[in-house]
N, C-alpha and C positions, 0 to 999 in steps of 0.2 A: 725376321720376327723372332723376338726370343721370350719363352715360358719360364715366367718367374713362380717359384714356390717357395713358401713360406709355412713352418705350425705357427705360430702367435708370435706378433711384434709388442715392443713397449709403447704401446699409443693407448689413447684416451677409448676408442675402441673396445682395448682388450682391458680395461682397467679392474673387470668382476673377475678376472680369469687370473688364479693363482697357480700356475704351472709355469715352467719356464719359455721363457722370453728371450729374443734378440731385439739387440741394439737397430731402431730404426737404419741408423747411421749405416751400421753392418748391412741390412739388407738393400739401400742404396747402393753401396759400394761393391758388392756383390755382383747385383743386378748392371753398373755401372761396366764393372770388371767382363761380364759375360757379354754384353753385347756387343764391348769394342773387340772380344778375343773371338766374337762370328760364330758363339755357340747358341742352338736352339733351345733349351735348357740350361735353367740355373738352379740350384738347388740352395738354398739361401742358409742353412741352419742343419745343424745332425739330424732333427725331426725330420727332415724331409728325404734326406739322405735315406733313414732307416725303412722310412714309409717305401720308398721306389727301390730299397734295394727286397724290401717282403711282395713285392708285385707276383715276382713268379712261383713264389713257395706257396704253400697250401693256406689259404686265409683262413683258417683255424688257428697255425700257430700266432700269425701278427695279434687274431681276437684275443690270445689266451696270453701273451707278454703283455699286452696293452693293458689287461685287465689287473694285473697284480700291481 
């Protein structure tokens, strides 16, 4: 089983939401890429990368980057 994460795709979904975005295609391919290479996680985009690399740090500083 593999855990896909995503912050926001370019779908009809996310279409109020002006922050950035990846390519649905990307997160397919991604997603595609991680389960044939037998990883439990996939981290689809930077946003997510950023988010699970602040996990361990003091959740103050991710509030206080996030914020500006």
């Amino acid at each position: 089983m593999t855990g896909l994460h995503l912050g926001s795709a370019d779908t009809d979904m996310s279409a109020g939401y002006h922050g950035d975005k990846i390519d649905p295609a990307d997160v397919v391919r991604a997603a595609l890429d991680g389960v044939e290479a037998g990883r439990i996680e996939v981290l689809a985009d930077e946003w997510s990368a950023y988010v699970k690399a602040s996990l361990a740090n003091d959740p103050s500083d991710f509030y206080a980057a996030t914020a500006r």
